[in-house]
N, C-alpha and C positions, 0 to 999 in steps of 0.2 A: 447587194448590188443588183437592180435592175438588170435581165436578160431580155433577150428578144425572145418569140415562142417559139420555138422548135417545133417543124412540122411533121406526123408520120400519115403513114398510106393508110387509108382508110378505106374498102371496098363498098363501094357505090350499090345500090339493089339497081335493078332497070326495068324492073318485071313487078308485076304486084300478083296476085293470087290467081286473075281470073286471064294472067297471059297479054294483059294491057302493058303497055310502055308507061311507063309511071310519069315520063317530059310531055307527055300527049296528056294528060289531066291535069297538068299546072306546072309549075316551078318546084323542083326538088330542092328541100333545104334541112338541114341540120335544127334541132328544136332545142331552143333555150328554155328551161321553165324558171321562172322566179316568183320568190316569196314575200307577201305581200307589197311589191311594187306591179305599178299598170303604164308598160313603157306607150307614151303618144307617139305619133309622128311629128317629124318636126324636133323633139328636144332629143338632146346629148346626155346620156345619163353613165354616168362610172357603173360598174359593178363587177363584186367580187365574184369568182366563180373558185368552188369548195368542191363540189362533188364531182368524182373521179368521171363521173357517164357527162355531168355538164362540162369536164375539161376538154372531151374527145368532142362533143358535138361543135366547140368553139376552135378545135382543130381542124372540124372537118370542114366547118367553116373558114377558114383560112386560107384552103387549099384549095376550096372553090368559090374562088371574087369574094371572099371575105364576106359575104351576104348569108346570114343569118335569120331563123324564125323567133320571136321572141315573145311567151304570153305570160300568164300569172298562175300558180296555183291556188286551185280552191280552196284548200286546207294546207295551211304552212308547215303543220305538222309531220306531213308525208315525205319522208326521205328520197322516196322512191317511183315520182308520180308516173300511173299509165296514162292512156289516151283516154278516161272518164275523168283523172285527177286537176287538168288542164283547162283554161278557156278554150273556146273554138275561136272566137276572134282575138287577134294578136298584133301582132307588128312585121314587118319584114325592115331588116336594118342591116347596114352596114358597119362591119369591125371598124372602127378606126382607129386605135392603138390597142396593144396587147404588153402585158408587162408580167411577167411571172415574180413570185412574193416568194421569201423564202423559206415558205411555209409547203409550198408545192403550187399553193392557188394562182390562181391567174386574177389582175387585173384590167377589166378590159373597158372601152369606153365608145358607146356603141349610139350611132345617131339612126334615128327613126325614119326610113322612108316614107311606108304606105300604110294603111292598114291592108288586113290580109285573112282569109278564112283557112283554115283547115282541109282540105276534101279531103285527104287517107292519112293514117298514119303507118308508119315500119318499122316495128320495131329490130334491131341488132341486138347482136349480143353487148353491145357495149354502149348504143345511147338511142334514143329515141329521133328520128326524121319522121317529116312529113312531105306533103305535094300538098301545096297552098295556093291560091289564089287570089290575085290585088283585089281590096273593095275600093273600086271608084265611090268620087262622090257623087253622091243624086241631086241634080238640083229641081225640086219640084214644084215650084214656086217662080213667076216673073220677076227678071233682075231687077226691080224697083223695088219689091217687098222687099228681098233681100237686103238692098239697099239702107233703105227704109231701118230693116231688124239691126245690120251692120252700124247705125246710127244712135242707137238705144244701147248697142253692147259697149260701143266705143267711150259712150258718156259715164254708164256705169262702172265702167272697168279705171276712166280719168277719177272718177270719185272713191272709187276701194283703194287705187294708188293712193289718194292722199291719207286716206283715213288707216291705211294697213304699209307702214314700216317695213314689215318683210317684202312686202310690192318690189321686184328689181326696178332701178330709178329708167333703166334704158330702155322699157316696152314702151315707157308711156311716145318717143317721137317715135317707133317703130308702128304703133298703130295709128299714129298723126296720117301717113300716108300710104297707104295699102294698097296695091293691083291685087293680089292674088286673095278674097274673104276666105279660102276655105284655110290656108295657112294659115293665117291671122288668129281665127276661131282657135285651133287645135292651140296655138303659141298661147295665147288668153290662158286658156285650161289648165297648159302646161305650167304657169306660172302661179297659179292658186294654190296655197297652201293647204286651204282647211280642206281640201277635196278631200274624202273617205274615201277608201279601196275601193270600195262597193262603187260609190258614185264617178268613181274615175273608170272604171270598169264599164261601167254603162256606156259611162261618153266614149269613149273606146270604141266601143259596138253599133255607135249612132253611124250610118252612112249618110244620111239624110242630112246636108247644110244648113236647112232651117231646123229641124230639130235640135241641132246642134248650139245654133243660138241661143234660139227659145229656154233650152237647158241653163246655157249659162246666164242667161239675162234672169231665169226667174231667181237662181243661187246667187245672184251678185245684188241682187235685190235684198233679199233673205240676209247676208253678211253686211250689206250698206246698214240695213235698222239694226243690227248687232252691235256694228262699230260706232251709231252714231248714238246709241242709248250707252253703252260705254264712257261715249265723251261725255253724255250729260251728267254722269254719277260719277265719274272726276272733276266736271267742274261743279256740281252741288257740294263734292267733297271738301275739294279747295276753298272755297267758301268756307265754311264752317271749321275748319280747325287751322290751326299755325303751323310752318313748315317745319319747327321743331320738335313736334309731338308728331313722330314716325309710325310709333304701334299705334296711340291711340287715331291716325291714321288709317293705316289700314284696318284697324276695328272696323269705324266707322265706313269702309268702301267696302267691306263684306256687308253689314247692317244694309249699305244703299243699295249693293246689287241683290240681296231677299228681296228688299222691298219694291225693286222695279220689275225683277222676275213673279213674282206674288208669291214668294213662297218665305214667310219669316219663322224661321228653324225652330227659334225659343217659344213663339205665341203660340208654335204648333206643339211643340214637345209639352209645353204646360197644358194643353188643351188635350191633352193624351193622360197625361200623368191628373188631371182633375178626375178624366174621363174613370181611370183606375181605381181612385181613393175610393167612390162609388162602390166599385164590387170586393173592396178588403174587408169590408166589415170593421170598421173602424169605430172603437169607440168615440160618442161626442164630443169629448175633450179632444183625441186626437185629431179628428178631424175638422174640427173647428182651427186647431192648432197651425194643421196641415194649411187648409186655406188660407189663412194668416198671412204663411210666408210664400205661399205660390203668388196671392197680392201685392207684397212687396221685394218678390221675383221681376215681377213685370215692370215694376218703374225703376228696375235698374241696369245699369251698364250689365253686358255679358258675361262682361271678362272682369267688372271687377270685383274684389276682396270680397265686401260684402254680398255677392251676389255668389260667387263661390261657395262659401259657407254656407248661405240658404239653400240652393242647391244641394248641397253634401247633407246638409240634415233632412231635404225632404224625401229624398232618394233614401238614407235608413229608414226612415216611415215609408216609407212602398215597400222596401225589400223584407219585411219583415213579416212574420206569418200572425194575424190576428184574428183569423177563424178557422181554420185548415188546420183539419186532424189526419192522421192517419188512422185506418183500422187495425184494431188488434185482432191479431190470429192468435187467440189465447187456447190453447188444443195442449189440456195438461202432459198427457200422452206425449205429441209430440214434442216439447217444450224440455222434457225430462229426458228423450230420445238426443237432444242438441246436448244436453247439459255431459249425458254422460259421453257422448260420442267426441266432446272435446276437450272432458277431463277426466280425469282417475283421480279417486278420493272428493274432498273436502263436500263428507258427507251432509255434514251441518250446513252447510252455506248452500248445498243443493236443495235440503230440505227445506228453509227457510224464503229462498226465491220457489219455490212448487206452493208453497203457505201464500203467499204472495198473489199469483197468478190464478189460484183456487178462488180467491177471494173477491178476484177482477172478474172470474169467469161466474160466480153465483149471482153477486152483489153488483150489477152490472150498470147501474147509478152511482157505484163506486170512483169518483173523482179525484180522491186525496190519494197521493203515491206516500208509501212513506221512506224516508228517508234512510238508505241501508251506509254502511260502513265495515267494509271489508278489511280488515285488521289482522298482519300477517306477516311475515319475514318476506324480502325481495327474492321472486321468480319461482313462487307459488303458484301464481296464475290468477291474481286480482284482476288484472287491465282483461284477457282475455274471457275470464267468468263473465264481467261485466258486458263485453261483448257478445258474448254468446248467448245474457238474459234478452239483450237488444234483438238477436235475429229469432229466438223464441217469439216475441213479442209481434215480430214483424213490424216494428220502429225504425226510423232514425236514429242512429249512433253518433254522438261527438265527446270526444274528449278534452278536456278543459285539465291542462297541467298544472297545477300552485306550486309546484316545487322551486324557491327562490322569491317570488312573492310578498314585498313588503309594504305595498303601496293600494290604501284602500281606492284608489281609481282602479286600478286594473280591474276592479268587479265592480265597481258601483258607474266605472266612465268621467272626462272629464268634462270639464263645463263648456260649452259652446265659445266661450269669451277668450281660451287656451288658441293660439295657435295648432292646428294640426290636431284640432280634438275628436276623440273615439269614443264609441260606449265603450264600455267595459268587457269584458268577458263572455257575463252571461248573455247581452243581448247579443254579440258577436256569435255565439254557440246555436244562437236562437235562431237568427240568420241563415246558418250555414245545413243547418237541420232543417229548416224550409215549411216546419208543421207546429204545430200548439204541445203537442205530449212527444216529445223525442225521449232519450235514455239520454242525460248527459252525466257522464263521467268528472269529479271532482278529484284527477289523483295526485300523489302525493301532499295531502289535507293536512298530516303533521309536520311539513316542512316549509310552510308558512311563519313568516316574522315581521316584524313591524319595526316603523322607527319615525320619524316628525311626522312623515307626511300622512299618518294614522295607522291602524289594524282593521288589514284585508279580513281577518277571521271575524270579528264584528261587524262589519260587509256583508257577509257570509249569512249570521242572523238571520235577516231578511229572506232571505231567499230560500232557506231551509227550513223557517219555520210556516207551516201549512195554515197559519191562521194569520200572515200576512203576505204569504208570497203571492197572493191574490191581486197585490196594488203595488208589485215593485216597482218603486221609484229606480233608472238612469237615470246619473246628472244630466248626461246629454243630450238624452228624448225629453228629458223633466215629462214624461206623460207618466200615467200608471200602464201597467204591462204584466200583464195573467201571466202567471209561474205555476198556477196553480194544477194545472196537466201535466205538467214536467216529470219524469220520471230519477231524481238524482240520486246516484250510488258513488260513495267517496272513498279509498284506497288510503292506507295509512298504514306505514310498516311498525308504528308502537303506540299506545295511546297516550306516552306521556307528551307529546309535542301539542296535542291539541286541546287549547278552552275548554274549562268544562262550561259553558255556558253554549258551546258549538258542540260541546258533544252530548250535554241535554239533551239535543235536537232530533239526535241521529239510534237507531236500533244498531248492535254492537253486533257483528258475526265475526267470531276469531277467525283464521285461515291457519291449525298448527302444518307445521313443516310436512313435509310427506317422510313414510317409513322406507329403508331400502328396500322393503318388498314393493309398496306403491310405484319408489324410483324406477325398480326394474319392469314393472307392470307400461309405466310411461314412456321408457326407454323403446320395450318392445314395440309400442302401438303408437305411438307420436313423431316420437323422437329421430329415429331411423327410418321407417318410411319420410318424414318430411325431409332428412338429410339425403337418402337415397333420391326424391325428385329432384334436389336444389342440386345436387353433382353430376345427375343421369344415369347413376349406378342400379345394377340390379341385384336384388336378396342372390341370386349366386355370385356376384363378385364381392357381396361384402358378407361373410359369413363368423358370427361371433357368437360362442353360448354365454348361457346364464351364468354361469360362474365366472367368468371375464369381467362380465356387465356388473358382477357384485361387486368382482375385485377393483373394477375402476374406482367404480360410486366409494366402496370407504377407504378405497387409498389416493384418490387423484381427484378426488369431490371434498368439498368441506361447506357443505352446504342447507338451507332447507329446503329449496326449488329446485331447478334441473337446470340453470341455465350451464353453472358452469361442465357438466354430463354432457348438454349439448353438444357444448365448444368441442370436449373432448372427442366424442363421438365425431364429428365433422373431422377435427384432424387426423383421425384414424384412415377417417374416406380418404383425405389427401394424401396419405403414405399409401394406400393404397392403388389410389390411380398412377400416384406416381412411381410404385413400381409392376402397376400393368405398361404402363409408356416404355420405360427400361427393357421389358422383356415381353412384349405383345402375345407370344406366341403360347405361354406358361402358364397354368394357373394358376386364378387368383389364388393370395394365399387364405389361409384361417388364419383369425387373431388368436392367436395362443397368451398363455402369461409372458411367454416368454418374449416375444412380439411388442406387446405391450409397453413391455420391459425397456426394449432396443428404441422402439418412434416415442415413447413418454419420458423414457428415462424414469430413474428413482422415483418410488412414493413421495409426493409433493406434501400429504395430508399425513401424517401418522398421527397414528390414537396415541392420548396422553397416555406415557408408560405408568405405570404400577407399583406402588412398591411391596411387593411379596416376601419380603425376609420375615425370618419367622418371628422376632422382636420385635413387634410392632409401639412401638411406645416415643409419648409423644405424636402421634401417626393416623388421621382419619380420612377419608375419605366423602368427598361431597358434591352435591351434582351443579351445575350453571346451567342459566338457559342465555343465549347469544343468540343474533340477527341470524346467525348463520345456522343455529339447530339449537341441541342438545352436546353439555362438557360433563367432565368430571375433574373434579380439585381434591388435589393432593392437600390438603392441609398438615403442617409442621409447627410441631412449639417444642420449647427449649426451656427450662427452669433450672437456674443455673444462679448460685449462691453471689447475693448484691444487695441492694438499696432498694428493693421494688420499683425499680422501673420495668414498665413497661413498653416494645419496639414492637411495631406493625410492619411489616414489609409486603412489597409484591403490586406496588402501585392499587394500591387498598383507598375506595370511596369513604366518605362519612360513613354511609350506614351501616357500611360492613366493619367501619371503625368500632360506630357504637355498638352495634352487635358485640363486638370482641370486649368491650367494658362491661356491656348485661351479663355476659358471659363470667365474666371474672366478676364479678357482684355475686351472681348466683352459685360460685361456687364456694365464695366467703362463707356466706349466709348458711351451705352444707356444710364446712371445714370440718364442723364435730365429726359429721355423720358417715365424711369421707376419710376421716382419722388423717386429719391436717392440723397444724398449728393454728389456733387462733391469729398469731401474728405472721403467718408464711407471706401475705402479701408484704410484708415489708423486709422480709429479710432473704427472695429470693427474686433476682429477673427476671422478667420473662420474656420471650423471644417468639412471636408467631409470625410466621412466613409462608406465604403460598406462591408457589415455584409461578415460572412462568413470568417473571416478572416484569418484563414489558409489554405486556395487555394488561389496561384498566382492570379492576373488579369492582363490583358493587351491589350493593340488595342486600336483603334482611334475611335469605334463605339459609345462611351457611350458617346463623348463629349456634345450631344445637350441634353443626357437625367442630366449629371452632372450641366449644366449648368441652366437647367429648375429648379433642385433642389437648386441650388444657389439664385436665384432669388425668389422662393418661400420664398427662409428662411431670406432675403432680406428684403421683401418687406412684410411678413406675408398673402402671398395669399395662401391658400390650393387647391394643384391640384387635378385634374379628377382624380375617380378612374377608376378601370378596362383601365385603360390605360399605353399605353408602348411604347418606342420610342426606336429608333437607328438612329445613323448617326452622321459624323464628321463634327466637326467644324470647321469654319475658324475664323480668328480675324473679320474678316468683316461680321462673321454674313449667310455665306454661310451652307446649308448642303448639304455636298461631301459623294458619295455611298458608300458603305460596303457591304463586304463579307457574306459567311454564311446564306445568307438572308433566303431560303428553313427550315432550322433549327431553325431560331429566330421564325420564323410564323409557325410553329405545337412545340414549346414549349408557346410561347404564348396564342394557342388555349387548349393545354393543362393546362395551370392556370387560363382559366377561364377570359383570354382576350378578351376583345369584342372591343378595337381599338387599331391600330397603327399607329406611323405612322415613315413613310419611304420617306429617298430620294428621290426624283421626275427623277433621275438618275436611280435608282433601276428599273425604271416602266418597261424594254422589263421584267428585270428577274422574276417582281411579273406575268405578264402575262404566262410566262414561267412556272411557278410553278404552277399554277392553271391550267394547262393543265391538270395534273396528280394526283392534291393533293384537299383534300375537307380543305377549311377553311370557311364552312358556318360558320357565327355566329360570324366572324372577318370581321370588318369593317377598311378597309385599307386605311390610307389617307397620301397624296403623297407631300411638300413639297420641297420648293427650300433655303430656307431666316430663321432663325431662329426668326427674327418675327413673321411667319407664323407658327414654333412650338409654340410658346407662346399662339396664339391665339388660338388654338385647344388644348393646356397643363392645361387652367386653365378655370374655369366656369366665371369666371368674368377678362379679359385682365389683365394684369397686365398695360396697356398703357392706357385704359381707367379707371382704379382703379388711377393712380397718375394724372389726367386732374380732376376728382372728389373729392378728399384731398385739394386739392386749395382753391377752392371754400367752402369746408366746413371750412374749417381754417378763411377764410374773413370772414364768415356769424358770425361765433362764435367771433370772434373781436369786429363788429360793433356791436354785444348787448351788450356785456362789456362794450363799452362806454357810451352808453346810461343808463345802470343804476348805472353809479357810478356817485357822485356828486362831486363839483367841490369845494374845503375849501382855504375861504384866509389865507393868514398867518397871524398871530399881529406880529404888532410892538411895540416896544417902544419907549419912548419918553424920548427926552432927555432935562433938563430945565438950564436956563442959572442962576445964583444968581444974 
């Protein structure tokens, strides 16, 4: 609801500094400042009034004849203007209504008497006054020119009325007859729209009558050729198109107002972008290409279709790097300093990028990258290696995901003729890297797949191999485009997803899992300091030893990389902050096991248990390698009086199917030697099982350890404990190497394994491994013949256990005979009569 303003007592100054009457230098008034409006004299202008110091001065105003000082700030920004932040010429005006909002502000609506200068200002504590004085007008000129000038405004101003709609319709008979010019002028002004701050601010400050004209006649000049080049280029519009074609309408009245202003956007932007093609270095194909369609740019509509898409493809040929290298900062030293400063272990893959970089920095005509493949269980630290060769290098980094990838556009681009079409991948990568030789990353390269619309991995081809990546064709540029500086490193957690024809291409660097000594190495130096920044914690608030940090990683990790250690470690910081919050005053605690215990809850991971009874039969032991690290498998068999059948359990693959048939072949083929029946395959079950049986198995590794458990349960021998094997079988009794081996021997050392044994094939990689890994306390033995697993499988041969049944079967014979006795039979007789 509208109020009236409430008025309070304001104390008047009377005196200024030097002892003067301050009504003896001019009119005392209250000072209005506003932001960018420049109130004339003559017009009514509303305005709100917000600040608490402008509500008192329109008080103070109120209460004396409602007459007010009113000017503009220079800077709108200043909340707070002093007597530099203000014009010196203003307005003197009368309040004539006042209306408080119910906000607190006041609206008020204040008409223009005079203009007026400034002579002092005073400031209050509460609002700013001044002592002002009227600027008359000058008239400095005989009332005939005036006249005369008054004659030239009045015409000009009948003609902006017709041609400018905003024009109020009532000035034009208020200037028809006029007594007073100098009111007339200021009313003119006041009713001009396009006036600028600036330029109304001027006219403001004209005291001068003819000046004042002269101002507006030359600006109402300036707006008449405005408004009347306007009219021409809507009526050339209307001409040329129908009333029903609205857009293509106003296309064409943008097109007409370029070309009347002399400025036409597209002829200039393509005369830019020509100007460019020049300094890319542009092969002649492409820039012939280029020029092509900047040609058939020009003879087309703006906005349509096909001009869009020329556009869209010429703009990828600009954006794209076609001589621009960066330098390499190949500084082996330093390079080696990055590698190890952001990883612990994966020595191989370090030595291999230093081989690398050695070869850049000798051979320094060396152009051809060759193509690495980093091959490794998830959160090892592939994506980051890769990045860290990139800041070595002092390259461009991009990363290019394939993981999900079925569609050979995504890397080769589609066709121009596709709605909403893209290059591909690599040229995008190429793009975004901005240089000829960046590092780009290809990861997840074995989770690529195909289906109609072709094979992204044959895509691939191209661009990996160095003796064409020189001319890779995009559908979408169809130009050829240098790959051949490129530096690409590809990420693949197995090597069975990926083409061998892709992985011809590519040099093989395995990534094995890290050991829990590495773990706790990265834990210390990575892991916690980077969770300490990311929480704000300091090494006193979070305090944890090494044996904590072990007992996490094998009981609350199951892993080959550290992510899940991370997680872990991070939720430790959050029990922890959150019972600093709880108790501010306390200190922080130490993570004890016990600790541990309470914010983790139960071991998440337990090691596969053991079976340690002393009758080990039926019963071996064998190792698995998984994404996740290094296992050990309990293997079980059962031979149990039937029809020779044979039952696999445990969610068992082919191979480790057939293993388990080579298996049982190979021990046919021994029966004699193992003092078996020739016919025991057919007249006993048999039963193998490996526990666990809702995780998949698979691989050719386990066949000597399935086989040893055959035999045992065969034959009733109990094998070795703390013992564990790997290695493929043949029918003949051969064992052929396996993979994963790094992984099988620290999961074995971790359960507490104290022998293995291993292919005799295996020996450079066990040698290999023990460069870098501690497996004291594992004693490692190295066969060729699965004879020779037998005789280290079991405490007593299973070949000399059946050479000793023989012999006791005789011995236990010939006492039988000797104490049984020998009964004749009777007869009878028969008599003749």
């Amino acid at each position: 609801m509208e109020q009236e303003k409430e008025l309070y007592n304001v104390n008047q100054p009377t005196y200024d500094e030097q002892g003067v009457a301050l009504e003896e230098q001019g009119e005392f008034l209250s000072l209005l400042p506003l932001k960018n409006v420049v109130m004339l004299p003559t017009g009514i202008t509303p305005i709100i009034v917000a600040r608490s110091s402008s509500i008192l001065a329109v008080e103070f105003a109120l209460k004396n004849n409602k007459i007010i000082f009113i000017t503009a700030q220079k800077d709108s920004k200043i909340e707070a203007p002093t007597q530099n932040d203000v014009f010196t010429v203003g307005t003197r005006a009368t309040i004539l209504q006042v209306v408080r909002m119910p906000n607190g502000a006041l609206k008020i609506l204040a008409e223009g008497i005079c203009r007026a200068r400034i002579v002092t200002t005073h400031h209050s504590t509460d609002f700013m006054s001044v002592v002002c004085q009227d600027m008359p007008t000058v008239y400095t000129e005989p009332e005939t020119e005036l006249i005369a000038l008054w004659r030239q405004l009045k015409e000009l101003c009948l003609d902006y009325s017709k041609l400018n709609d905003k024009m109020p319709s009532d000035i034009v008979p208020d200037i028809q007859h006029v007594q007073d010019l100098d009111h007339a002028t200021d009313t003119i002004a006041l009713h001009i729209t396009s006036f600028s701050f600036e330029e109304r601010q001027a006219f403001l400050e004209l005291a001068d009558l003819k000046e004042r004209m002269l101002t507006l006649c030359v600006f109402l000049s300036k707006e008449l050729e405005i408004l009347q080049t306007e009219q021409r280029i809507r009526g050339r519009i209307q001409n040329q198109v129908e009333k029903s074609q609205r857009e293509y309408y106003l296309n064409e009245q943008m097109k007409a107002i370029q070309k009347e202003l002399g400025r036409d956007d597209q002829s200039a932007e393509i005369a830019q972008i020509r100007t460019k093609l020049k300094t890319l270095g542009l092969t002649k194909e492409a820039l012939e290409k280029a020029q092509k369609e900047l040609k058939r740019l020009e003879q087309m509509p703006p906005l349509s279709s096909e001009a869009v898409v020329s556009r869209h493809y010429v703009d990828w040929i600009v954006s794209l790097p076609w001589q621009k290298t960066s330098k390499d900062a190949v500084s082996i030293a330093q390079a080696e300093k990055i590698l190890n400063k952001n990883h612990a272990g994966l020595l191989k893959a370090k030595e291999r990028i230093l081989e690398f970089l050695a070869a850049r920095k000798f051979a320094k005509s060396l152009e051809r990258s060759a193509t690495l493949c980093l091959v490794g269980p998830p959160g090892v630290g592939k994506t980051s290696l890769v990045r860290s060769i990139a800041k070595s290098l002092d390259r461009e980094f991009v990363r290019i995901s394939l993981g999900g990838i079925k569609d050979e556009a995504e890397i080769r681009g589609h066709r121009r003729t596709y709605i909403g079409a893209l290059p591909g991948k690599i040229i995008q990568a190429m793009k975004k890297a901005k240089t000829m030789n960046p590092v780009i990353l290809l990861d997840e390269i074995d989770k690529m797949s195909r289906d109609m619309h072709g094979d992204p991995a044959a895509a691939l081809l191209e661009v990996l191999d160095p003796e064409q990546n020189k001319t890779f064709v995009d559908h979408f540029l169809d130009l050829d485009y240098d790959l051949s500086k490129v530096m690409f490193i590809a990420t693949a957690n197995t090597m069975d997803g990926i083409p061998y024809p892709l992985f011809d291409r590519m040099e093989l660097v395995n990534l094995a899992g890290y050991t829990d000594d590495e773990k706790l190495t990265i834990a210390q130096s990575f892991l916690i300091p980077k969770e300490l920044k990311e929480y704000e914690l300091t090494a006193r608030q979070f305090k944890i030893s090494d044996d904590v940090i072990k007992h996490i990683i094998s009981e609350y990790t199951k892993e080959a990389g550290v992510r899940q250690l991370e997680r872990v470690i991070a939720k430790l910081m959050r029990k922890v902050i959150q019972s600093l919050l709880k108790e501010p005053k306390t200190t922080p605690p130490t993570i004890t096991l016990e600790l541990v215990k309470e914010w983790l809850g139960y071991a998440t991971f337990k090691k596969t248990s053991l079976n340690t009874c002393a009758e080990r039969i039926g019963l071996a032991t064998g190792l698995a390698w998984t994404e996740l690290g290094g296992d050990v498998l309990e293997i079980e068999a059962s031979a149990l009086p039937g029809k020779g059948n044979m039952t696999l359990t445990g969610q068992l693959g082919d191979v480790m199917q057939e293993s388990a048939h080579a298996a049982l072949s190979y021990i046919r083929s021994r029966a004699a030697a193992l003092g078996l029946a020739a016919s025991f395959h057919t007249t006993k079950d048999i039963h193998i099982h490996i526990p666990e049986g809702a995780t998949p198995k698979d691989g050719p590794s386990a066949g000597i350890s399935i086989c040893t458990t055959l035999i045992s349960a065969l034959t009733k021998n109990p094998t070795r404990a703390k013992l564990a094997m790997t290695g493929e079988i043949t029918l003949q009794g051969r064992v052929l190497s396996i993979g994963g081996l790094k992984e099988k021997l620290l999961a074995a050392k971790q359960h507490g394994i104290t022998s293995v044994i291993v292919p005799q094939e295996n020996r450079d990689d066990v040698e290999e491994i023990l460069k870098d890994t501690n497996l004291d306390g594992v004693a490692i033995i190295f066969v060729t013949t699965m004879d020779e697993v037998l005789e280290h499988a079991f405490d007593l041969s299973p070949f000399s256990k059946a050479k000793q049944e023989p012999k006791a079967k005789s011995k236990s014979k010939n006492k039988s005979s000797k104490t049984t006795k020998s009964k004749k039979p009777r007869t009878k007789t028969k008599t003749t009569p």
